[in-house]
C-alpha distance (Angstrom), angle and dihedral (degrees) to the residues before:
residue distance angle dihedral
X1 . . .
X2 3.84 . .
X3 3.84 136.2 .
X4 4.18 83.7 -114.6
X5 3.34 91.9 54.1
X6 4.01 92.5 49.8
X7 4.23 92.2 44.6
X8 3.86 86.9 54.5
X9 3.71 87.7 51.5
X10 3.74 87.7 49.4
X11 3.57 92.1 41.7
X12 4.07 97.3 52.9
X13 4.07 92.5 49.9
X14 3.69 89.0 54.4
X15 4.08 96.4 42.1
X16 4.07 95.2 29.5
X17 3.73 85.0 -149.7
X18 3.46 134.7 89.8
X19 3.57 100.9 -152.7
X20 3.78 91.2 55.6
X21 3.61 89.1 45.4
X22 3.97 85.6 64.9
X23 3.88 100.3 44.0
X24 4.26 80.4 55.8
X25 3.53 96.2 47.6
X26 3.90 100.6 35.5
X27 4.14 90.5 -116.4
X28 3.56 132.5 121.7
X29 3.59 118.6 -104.2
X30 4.55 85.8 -112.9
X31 3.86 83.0 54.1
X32 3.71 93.1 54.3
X33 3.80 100.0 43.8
X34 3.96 81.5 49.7
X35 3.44 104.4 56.3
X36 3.92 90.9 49.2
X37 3.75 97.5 50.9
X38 3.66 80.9 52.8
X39 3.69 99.6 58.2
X40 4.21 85.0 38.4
X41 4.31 86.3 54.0
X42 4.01 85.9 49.2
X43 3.48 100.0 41.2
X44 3.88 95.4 40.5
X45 3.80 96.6 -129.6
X46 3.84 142.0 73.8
X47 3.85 115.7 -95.5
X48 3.52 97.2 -176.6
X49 4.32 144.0 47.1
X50 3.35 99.2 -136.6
X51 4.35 86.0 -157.1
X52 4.14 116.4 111.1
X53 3.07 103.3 -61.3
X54 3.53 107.2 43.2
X55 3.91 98.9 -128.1
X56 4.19 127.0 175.2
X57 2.92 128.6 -118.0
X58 4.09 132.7 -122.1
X59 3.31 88.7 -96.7
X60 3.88 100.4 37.4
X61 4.04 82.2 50.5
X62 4.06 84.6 59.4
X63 3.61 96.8 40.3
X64 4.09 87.7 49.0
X65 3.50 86.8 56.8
X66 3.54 102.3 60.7
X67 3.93 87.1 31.0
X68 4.07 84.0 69.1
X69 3.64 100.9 47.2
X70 3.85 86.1 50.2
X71 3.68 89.1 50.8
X72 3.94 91.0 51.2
X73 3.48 88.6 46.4
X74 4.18 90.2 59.1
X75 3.70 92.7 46.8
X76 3.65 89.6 52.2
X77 3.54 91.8 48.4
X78 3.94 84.4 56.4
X79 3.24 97.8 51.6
X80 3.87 100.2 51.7
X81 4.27 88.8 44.4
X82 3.88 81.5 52.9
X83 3.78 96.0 41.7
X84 4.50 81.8 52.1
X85 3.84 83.3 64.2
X86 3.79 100.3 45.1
X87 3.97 93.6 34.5
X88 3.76 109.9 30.3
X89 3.50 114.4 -147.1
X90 3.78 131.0 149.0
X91 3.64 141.2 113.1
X92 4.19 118.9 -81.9
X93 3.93 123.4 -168.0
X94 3.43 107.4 -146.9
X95 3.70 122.8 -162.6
X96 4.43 118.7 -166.4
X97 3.84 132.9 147.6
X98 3.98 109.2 -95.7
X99 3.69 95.8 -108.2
X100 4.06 88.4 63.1
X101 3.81 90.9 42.8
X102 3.80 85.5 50.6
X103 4.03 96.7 48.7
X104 3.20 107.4 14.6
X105 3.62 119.6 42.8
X106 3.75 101.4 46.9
X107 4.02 82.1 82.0
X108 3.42 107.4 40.6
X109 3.93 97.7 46.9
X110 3.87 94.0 40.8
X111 4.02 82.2 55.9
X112 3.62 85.7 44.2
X113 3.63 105.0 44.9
X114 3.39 84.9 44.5
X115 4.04 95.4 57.7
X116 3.83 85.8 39.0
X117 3.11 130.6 32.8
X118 3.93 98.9 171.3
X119 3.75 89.5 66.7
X120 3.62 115.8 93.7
X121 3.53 116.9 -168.8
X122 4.13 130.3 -161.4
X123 3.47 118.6 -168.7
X124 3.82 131.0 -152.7
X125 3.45 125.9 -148.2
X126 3.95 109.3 -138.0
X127 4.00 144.4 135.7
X128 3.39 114.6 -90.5
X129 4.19 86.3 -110.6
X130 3.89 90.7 59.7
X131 4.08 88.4 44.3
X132 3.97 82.6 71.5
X133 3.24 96.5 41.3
X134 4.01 95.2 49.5
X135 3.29 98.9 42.1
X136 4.14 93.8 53.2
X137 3.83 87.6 47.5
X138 4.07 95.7 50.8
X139 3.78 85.9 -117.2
X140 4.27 85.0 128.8
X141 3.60 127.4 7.9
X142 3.75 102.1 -127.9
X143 3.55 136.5 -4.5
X144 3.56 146.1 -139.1
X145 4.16 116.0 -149.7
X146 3.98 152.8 101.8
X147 3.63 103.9 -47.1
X148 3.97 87.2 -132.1
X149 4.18 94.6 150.3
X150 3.72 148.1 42.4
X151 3.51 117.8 -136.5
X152 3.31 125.2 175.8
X153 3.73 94.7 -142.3
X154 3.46 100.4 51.7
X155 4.21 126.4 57.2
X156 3.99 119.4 -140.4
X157 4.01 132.2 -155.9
X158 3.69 118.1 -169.7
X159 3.83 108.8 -136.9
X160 4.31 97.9 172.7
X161 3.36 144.4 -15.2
X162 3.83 125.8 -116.4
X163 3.87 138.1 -169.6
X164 3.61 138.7 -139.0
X165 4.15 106.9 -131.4
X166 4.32 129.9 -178.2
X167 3.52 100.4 -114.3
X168 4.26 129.5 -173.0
X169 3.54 136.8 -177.4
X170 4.10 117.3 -105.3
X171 3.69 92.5 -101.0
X172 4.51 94.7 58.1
X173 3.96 116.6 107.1
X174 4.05 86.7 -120.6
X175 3.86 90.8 56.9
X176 4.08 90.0 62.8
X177 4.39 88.1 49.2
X178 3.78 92.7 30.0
X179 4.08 87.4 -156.8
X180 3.92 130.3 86.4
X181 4.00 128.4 163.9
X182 3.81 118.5 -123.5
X183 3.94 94.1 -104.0
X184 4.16 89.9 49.4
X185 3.96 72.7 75.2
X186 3.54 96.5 71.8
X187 3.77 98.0 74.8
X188 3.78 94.7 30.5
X189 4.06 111.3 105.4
X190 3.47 109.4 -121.2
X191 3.38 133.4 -154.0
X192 4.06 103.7 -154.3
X193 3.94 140.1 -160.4
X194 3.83 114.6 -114.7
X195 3.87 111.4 -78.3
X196 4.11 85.7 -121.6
X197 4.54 90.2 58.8
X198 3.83 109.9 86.8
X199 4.13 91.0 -124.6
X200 4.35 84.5 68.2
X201 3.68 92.6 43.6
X202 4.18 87.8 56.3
X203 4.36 98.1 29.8
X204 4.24 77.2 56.4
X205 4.18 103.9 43.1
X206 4.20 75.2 45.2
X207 3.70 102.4 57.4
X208 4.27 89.4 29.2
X209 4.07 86.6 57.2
X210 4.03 80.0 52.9
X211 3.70 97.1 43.8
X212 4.04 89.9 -126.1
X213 3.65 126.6 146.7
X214 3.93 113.8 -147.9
X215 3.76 132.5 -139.3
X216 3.62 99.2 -130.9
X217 3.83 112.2 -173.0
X218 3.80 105.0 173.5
X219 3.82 123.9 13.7
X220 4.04 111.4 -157.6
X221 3.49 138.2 174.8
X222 3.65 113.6 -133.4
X223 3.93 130.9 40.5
X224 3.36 87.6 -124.8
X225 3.62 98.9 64.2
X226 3.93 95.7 35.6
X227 4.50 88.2 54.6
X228 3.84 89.4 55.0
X229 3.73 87.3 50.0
X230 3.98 94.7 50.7
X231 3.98 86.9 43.6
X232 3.89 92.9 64.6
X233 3.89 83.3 47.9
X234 3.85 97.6 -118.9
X235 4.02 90.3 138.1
X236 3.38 155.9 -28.5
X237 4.08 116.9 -81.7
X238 4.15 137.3 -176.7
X239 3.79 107.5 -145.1
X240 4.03 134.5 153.3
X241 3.67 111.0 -56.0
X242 4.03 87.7 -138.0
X243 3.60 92.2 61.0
X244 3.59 103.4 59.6
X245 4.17 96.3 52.0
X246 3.67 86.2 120.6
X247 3.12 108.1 48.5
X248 3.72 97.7 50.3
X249 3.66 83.3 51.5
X250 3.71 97.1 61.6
X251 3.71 102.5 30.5
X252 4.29 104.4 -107.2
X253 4.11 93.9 121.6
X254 4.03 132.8 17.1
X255 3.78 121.5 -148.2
X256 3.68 122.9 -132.8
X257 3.58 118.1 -148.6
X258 3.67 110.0 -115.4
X259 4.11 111.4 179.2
X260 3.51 91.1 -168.9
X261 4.09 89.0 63.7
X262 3.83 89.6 49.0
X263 3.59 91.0 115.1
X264 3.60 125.0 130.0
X265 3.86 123.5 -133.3
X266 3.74 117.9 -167.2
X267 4.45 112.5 -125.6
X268 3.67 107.3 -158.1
X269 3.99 144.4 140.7
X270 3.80 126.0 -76.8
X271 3.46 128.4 -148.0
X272 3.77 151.6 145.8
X273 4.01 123.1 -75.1
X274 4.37 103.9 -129.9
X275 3.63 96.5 -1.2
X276 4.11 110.1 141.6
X277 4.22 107.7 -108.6
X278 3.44 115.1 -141.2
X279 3.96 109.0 -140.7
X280 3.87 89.5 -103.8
X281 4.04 87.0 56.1
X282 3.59 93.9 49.2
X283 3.90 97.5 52.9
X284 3.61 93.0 45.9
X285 3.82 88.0 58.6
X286 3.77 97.1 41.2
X287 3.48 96.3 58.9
X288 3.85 101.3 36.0
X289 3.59 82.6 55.9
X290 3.85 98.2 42.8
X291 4.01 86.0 53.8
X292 3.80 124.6 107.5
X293 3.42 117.4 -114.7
X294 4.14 89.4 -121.5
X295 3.75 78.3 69.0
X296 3.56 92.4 69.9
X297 3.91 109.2 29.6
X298 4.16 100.9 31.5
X299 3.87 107.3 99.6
X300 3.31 120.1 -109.6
């Protein structure tokens, strides 16, 4: 059984003629007979009196009955899949490293929530390594990360660019000269990224380009955890320039300049190559992409 089958049906009980059934329909009269003796074989009964007019019978009355609500039922359905497009709503699981979560999202999903409110958004707190990986597995829809790869499964869009900068607390001996070389490094205790974050992966090419050996007293893996450790002044750290807005703004760490650091990494959204988007997953990617990059950098 198909929904043409059941809109011929519905078609002959309101025309009580085949032929006119066709002209509606745009079949040939054959092509209508055929489709009703093949909802008759299915069903095991006759639907129809073939005698002028064409007239149903009790039990094509019944099976008309329940042919309409299904009928309703499929133009509902095509409503609310076009109401998806012209409403977006949805769920989206988005997967981004904590410091982004932390900095970063606050603004763009209050905008978004905001704009709409029938998109519900989960986020997934990740390195930016296992944001590939997730996203080309289905294990989030989207994600949010340094765009450190290509993969040809997944597409990219850069929405800012970050740095990685040497930050203290107030109380170090580099906060008081706010300058240091790249080998005054070597014999500075460190308190490192995990070597799996993409901030570790570039700290270590850095000092390996410069043949130096760290003293790495604590390995961590967030931002977040590695600031609060620098704020009690139990070492030195290089993190993502982004992530310590605030505290530069209010005084708990001091960054050093550091040419050698003065790299730029590219911040942008993650997601698979073919994969159907739902209407919710193609607003949230329109407008992150159609947002300045102020949006994401200015301070709050």
């Amino acid at each position: 059984m198909n929904i043409s089958q059941l809109e011929t049906l519905l078609t002959i009980s309101r025309t009580m003629s085949f032929r006119k059934a066709g002209e509606l329909l745009n079949l040939t009269q054959p092509a209508v007979s055929a489709q009703i003796k093949s909802l008759e074989d299915e069903f095991k009964t006759l639907l129809v009196n073939r005698n002028q007019p064409v007239t149903l019978t009790d039990q094509g009355t019944v099976f008309l009955e329940h042919a309409e609500q299904i009928l309703t039922i499929v133009e509902q359905l095509k409503q609310r899949l076009s109401d998806l497009d012209e409403t977006p709503q949805g769920r989206i699981l988005l997967g981004t490293t904590t410091s982004i979560a932390i900095q970063i999202l606050p603004r763009v999903l209050s905008y978004f929530q905001n704009q709409f409110p029938l998109i519900k958004t989960m986020i997934h707190s990740m390195s930016s390594s296992q944001v590939y990986h997730s996203v080309e597995n289905g294990i989030v829809d989207v994600g949010i990360g340094y765009l450190i790869e290509r993969n040809p499964n997944l597409e990219t869009s850069i929405l800012y660019y970050d740095m990685f900068e040497l930050v203290v607390s107030p109380q170090h001996p580099l906060a008081r000269t706010r300058k240091a070389t790249i080998h005054d490094l070597e014999n500075l205790p460190l308190i490192m990224l995990s070597p799996d974050t993409v901030g570790r992966r570039f700290v270590d090419d850095v000092f390996k380009a410069h043949q130096i050996v760290p003293q790495v007293m604590m390995e961590l893996s967030s931002s977040e955890e590695v600031k609060r450790m620098v704020e009690i002044d139990l070492g030195a750290a290089i993190i993502s320039r982004q992530s310590i807005t605030s505290e530069l703004k209010h005084g708990t760490l001091v960054m050093i300049p550091m040419p050698e650091f003065e790299v730029s990494h590219p911040v942008g959204l993650i997601y698979k190559s073919g994969r159907y988007l739902n209407s919710a997953m193609r607003q949230f990617l329109n407008d992150l992409k159609g947002m300045p990059e102020d949006h994401f950098t200015s301070p709050e």
